[in-house]
N, C-alpha and C positions, 0 to 999 in steps of 0.2 A: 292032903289032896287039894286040888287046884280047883277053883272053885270059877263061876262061869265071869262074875266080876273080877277076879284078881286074871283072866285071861284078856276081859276086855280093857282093865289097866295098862295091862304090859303090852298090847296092842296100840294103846294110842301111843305110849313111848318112844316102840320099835315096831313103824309102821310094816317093815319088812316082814317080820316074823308071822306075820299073818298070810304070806304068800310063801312063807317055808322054808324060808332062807333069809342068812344074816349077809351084811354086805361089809367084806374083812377089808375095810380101811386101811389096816397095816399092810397086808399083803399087796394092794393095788400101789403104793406107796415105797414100797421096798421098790417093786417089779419096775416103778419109773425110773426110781434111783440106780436100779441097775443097770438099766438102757440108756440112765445117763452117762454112769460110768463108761458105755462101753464107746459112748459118743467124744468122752473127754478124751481115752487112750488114741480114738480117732484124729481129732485136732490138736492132740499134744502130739502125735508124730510130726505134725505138718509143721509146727511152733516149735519144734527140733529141727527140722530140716531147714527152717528159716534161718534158725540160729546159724548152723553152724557155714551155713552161706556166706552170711553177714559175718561172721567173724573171718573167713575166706579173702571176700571182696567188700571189706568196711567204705573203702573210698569210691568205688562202684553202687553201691546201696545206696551209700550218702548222694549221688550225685540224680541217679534215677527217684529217688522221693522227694528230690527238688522238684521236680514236676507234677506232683500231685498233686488235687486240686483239696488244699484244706479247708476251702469254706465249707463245700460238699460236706467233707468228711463228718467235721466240725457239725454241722444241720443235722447229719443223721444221727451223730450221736447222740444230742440234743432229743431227737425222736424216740431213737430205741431206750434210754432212759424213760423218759417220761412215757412211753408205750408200757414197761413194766410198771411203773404207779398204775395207770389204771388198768391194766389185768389182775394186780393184786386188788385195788377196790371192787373191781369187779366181783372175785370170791370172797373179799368181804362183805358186802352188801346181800349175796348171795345166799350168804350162813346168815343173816342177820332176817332173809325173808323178802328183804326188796327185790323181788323178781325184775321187774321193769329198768331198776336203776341197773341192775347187773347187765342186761342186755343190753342197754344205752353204752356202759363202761365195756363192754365186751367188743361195741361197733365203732367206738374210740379206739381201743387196740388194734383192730381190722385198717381200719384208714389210717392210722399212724405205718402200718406194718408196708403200706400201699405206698403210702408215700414218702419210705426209706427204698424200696427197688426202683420208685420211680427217680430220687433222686443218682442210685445206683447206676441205672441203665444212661441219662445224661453223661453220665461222667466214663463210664465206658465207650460210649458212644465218640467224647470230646474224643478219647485215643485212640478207638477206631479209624475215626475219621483221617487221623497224623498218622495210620500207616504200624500203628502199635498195639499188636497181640499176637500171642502165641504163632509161631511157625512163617508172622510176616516177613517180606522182601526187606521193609525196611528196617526191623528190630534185630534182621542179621547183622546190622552195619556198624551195630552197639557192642560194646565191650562184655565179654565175657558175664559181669559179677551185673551189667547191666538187665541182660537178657534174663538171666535167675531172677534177677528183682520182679521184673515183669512178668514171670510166667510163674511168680510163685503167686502173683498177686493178685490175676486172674482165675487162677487153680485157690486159692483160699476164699477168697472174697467171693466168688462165683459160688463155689459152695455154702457157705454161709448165707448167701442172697438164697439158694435153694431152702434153706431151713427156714428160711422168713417165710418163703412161699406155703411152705409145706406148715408152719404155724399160724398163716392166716388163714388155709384151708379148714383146718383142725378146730380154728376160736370158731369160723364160722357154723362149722357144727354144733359147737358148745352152744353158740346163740341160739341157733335154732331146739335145740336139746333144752334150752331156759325156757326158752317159749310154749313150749308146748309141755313143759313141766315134769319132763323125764331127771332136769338136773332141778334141787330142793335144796332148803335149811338142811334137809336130814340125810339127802341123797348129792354129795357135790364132787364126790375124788373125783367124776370124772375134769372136771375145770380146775379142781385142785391141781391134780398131774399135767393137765395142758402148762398152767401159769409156772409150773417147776419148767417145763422144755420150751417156754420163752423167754425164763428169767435164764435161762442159762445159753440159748441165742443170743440175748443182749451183754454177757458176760465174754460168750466169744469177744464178742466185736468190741469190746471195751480193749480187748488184747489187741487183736487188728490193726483197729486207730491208730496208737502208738508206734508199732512195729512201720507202717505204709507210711505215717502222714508227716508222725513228728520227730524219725529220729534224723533229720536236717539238723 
């Protein structure tokens, strides 16, 4: 028989089990990885349809990512990188009880996240400006394997800039969920599962890069 000490043991343990319920860690964890999966089959089409463009119009590809701007690119990547060090420190610090450090590393990831669309929208803008995006007067004027480049890279990138958005929407909840101590040492899938769906943001655009900036 369970005795009134070995209930208030097992309580300090599994603080949950004193409100009646366990919190299935595995199962919040599967359910992400599923949503990731269904996110990959998503931008693996798009990373199909790039391909077999480029293998179409190689000399046309080649000639349109002569025009991109690599610094940009180059910077952002630099960001989203090091945006996933600290969202991972972040839930380190987090399990480890440093409240405070985790929302500090939470509000590094938010400005970092900021200031990869800010650099983003610059660089769309530069091509705005010259007359180059989807359905323009001027982009009609470009070669076949040109205009795909272009319209694949605003339809990829553009979406991908949407998942940034939509992931520093999300961290900012996380912070505010630190703060007021709904997310714990003992209570964290939910930032666990944010930091899986920014580390795999920053995993697109590691594909991206390459595909846009560097195959000149």
């Amino acid at each position: 028989m369970e005795t009134y000490s070995d209930k208030k043991v097992m309580t300090e343990q599994d603080p949950e089990r004193e409100k009646g319920y366990r919190i299935d860690y595995t199962g919040k964890k599967i359910g992400m990885w599923f949503f990731l999966f269904t996110e990959l089959l998503f931008f693996g089409g798009m990373f199909l349809l790039y391909s077999v463009y480029r293998y179409k119009f190689p000399r046309d590809f080649h000639i349109a990512a002569s025009g991109e701007n690599l610094l940009i690119g180059s910077v952002n990547t630099a960001i989203l990188l090091t945006s996933s060090l600290t969202i991972a420190l972040s839930i380190s610090a987090i399990k480890k009880g440093s409240r405070n450090l985790s929302v500090l590393l939470q509000v590094v990831t938010i400005l970092f996240g900021i200031a990869f669309l800010i650099n983003k929208y610059f660089e769309w803008m530069e091509k705005i400006s010259a007359g180059i995006y989807p359905g323009s007067p001027a982009l009609l004027h470009y070669k076949d394997g040109e205009i795909l480049f272009y319209s694949l890279y605003f339809v990829m990138t553009g979406i991908h800039g949407l998942h940034v958005f939509i992931g520093i929407v999300v961290i900012s909840f996380m912070a505010v969920f630190t703060l007021r101590g709904v997310i714990t040492s003992e209570n964290f899938s939910k930032i666990e599962n944010t930091g899986l769906y920014w580390h795999f943001v920053d995993i697109v655009w590691i594909y991206l890069f390459p595909l846009f900036y560097l195959i000149t």
